[in-house]
N, CA, C and O atoms as a Tripos MOL2 file, in Angstrom:
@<TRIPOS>MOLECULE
protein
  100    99    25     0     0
PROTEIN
NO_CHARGES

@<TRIPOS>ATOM
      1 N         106.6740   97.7150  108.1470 N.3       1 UNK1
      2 CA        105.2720   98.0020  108.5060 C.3       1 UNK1
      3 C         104.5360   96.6870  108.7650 C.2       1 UNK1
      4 O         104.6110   95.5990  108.1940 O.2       1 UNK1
      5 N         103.6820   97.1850  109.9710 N.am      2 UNK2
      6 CA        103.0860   95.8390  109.7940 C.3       2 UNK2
      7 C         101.9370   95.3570  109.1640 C.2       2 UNK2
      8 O         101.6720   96.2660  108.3780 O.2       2 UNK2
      9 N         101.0140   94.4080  109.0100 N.am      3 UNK3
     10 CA        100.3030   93.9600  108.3590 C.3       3 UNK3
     11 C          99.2030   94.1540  108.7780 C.2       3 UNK3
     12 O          98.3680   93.8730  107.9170 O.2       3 UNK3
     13 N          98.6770   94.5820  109.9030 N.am      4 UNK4
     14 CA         97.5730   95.1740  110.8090 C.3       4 UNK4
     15 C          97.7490   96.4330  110.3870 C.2       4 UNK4
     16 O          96.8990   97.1140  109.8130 O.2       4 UNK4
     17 N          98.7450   96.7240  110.6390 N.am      5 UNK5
     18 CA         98.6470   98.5170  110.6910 C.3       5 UNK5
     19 C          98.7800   98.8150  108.8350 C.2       5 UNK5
     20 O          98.8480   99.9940  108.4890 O.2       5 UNK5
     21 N          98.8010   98.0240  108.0410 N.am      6 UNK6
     22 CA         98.6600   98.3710  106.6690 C.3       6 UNK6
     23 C          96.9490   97.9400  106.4100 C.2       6 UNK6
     24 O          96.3270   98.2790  105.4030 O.2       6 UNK6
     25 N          96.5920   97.4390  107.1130 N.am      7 UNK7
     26 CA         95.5800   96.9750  106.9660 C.3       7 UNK7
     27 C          94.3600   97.9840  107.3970 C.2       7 UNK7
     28 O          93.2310   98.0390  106.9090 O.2       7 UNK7
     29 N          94.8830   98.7070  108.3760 N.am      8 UNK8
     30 CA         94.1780   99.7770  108.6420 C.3       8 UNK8
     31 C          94.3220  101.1690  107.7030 C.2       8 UNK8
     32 O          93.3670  101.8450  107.3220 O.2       8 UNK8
     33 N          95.4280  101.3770  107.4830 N.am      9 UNK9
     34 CA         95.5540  102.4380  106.7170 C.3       9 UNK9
     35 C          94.9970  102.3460  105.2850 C.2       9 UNK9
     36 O          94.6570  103.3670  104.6870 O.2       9 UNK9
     37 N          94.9110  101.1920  104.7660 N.am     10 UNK10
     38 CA         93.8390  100.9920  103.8610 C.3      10 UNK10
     39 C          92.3680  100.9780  103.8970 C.2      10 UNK10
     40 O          91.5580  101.4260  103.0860 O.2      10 UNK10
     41 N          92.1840  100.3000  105.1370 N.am     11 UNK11
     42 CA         90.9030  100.7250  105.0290 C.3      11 UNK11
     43 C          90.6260  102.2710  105.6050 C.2      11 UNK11
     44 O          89.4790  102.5780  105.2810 O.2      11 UNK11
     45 N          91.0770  103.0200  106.1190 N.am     12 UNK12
     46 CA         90.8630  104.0970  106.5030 C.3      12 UNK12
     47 C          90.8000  105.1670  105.1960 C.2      12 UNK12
     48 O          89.9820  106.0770  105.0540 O.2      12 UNK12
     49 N          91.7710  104.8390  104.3910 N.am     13 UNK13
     50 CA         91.7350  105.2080  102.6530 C.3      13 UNK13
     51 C          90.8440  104.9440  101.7770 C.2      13 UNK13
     52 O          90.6850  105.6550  100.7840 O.2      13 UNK13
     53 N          90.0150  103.6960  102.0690 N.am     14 UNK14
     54 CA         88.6970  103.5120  101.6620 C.3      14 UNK14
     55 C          87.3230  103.8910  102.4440 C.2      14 UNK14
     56 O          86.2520  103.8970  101.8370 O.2      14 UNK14
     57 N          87.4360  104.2660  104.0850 N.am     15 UNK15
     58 CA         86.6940  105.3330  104.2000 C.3      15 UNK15
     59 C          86.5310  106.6390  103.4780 C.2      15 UNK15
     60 O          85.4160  107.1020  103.2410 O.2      15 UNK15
     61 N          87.4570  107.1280  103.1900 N.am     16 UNK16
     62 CA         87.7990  108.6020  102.7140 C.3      16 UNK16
     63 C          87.2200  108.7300  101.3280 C.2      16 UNK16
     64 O          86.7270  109.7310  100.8080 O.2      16 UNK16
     65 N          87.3570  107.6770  100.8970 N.am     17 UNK17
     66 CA         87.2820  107.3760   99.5070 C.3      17 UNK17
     67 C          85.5910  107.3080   99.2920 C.2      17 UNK17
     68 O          85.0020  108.0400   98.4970 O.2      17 UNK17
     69 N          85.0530  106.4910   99.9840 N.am     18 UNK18
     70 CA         83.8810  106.2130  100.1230 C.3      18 UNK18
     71 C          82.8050  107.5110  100.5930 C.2      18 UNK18
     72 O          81.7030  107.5610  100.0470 O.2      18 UNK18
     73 N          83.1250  108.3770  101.4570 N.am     19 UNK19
     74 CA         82.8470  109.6930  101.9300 C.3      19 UNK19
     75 C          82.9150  110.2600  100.7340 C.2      19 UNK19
     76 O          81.9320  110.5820  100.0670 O.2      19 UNK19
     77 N          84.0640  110.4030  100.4170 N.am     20 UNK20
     78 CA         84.2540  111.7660   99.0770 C.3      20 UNK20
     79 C          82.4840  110.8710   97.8620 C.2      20 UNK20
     80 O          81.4510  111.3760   97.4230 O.2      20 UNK20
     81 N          82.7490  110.2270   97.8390 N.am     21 UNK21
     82 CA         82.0250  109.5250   96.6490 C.3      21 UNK21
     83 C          80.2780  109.9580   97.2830 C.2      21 UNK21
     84 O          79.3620  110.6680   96.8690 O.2      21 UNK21
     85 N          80.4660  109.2260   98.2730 N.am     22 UNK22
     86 CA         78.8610  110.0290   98.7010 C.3      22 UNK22
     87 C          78.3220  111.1930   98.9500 C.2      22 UNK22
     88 O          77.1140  111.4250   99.0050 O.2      22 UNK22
     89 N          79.6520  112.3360   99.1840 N.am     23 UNK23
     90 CA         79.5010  113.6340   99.2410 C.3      23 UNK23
     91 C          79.1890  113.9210   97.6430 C.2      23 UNK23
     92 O          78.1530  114.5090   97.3320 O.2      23 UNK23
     93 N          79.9320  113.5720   96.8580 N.am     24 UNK24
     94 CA         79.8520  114.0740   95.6110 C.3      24 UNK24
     95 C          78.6120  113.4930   94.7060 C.2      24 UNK24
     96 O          78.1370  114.2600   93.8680 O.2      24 UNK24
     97 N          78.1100  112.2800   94.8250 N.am     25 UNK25
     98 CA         77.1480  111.7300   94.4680 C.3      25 UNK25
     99 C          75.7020  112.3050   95.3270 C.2      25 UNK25
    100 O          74.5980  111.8240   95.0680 O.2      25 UNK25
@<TRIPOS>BOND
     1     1     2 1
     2     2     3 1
     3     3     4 2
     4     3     5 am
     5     5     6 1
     6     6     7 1
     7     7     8 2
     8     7     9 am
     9     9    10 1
    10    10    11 1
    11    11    12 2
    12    11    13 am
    13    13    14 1
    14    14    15 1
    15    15    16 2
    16    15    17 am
    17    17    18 1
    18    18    19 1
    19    19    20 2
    20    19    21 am
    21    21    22 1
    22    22    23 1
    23    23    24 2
    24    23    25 am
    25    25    26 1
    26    26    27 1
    27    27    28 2
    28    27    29 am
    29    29    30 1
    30    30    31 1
    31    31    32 2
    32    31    33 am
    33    33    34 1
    34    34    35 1
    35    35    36 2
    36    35    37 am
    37    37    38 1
    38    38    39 1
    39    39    40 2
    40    39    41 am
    41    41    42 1
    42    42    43 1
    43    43    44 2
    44    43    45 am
    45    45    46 1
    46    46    47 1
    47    47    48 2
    48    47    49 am
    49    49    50 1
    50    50    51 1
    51    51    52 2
    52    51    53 am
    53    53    54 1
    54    54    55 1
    55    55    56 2
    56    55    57 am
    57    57    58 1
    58    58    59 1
    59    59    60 2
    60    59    61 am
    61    61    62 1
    62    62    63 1
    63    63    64 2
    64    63    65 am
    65    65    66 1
    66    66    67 1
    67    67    68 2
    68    67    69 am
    69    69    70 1
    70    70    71 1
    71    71    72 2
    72    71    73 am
    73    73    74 1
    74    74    75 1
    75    75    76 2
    76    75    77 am
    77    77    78 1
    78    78    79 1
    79    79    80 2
    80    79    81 am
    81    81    82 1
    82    82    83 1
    83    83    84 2
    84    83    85 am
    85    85    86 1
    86    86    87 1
    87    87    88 2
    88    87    89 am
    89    89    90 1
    90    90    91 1
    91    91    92 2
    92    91    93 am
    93    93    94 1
    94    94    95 1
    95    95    96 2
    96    95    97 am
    97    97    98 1
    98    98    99 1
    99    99   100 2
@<TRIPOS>SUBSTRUCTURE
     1 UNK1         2 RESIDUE 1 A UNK
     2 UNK2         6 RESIDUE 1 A UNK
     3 UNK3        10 RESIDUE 1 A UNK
     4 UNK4        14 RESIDUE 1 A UNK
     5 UNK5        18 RESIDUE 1 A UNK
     6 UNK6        22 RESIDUE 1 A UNK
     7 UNK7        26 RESIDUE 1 A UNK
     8 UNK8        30 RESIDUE 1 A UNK
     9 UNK9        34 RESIDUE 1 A UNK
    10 UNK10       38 RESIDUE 1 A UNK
    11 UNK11       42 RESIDUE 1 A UNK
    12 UNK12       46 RESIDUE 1 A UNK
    13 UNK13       50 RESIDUE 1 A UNK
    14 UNK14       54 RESIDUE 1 A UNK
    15 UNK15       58 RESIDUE 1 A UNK
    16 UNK16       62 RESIDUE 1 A UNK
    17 UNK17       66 RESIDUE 1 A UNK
    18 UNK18       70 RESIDUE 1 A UNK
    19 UNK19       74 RESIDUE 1 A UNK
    20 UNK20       78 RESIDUE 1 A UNK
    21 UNK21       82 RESIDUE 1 A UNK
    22 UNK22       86 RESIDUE 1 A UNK
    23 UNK23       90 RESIDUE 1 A UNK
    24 UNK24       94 RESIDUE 1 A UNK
    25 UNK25       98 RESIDUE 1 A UNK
């Protein structure tokens, strides 16, 4: 994998993450 594309999938996991948290908050 590469290091861009891990790089995205993390942050895309911390979108999600961040959403859920403001939905729920």
């Amino acid at each position: 994998m590469s290091p861009s594309r891990l790089i995205g999938l993390g942050g895309g996991i911390f979108l999600v993450l961040s959403n859920k948290r403001r939905f729920y908050v």
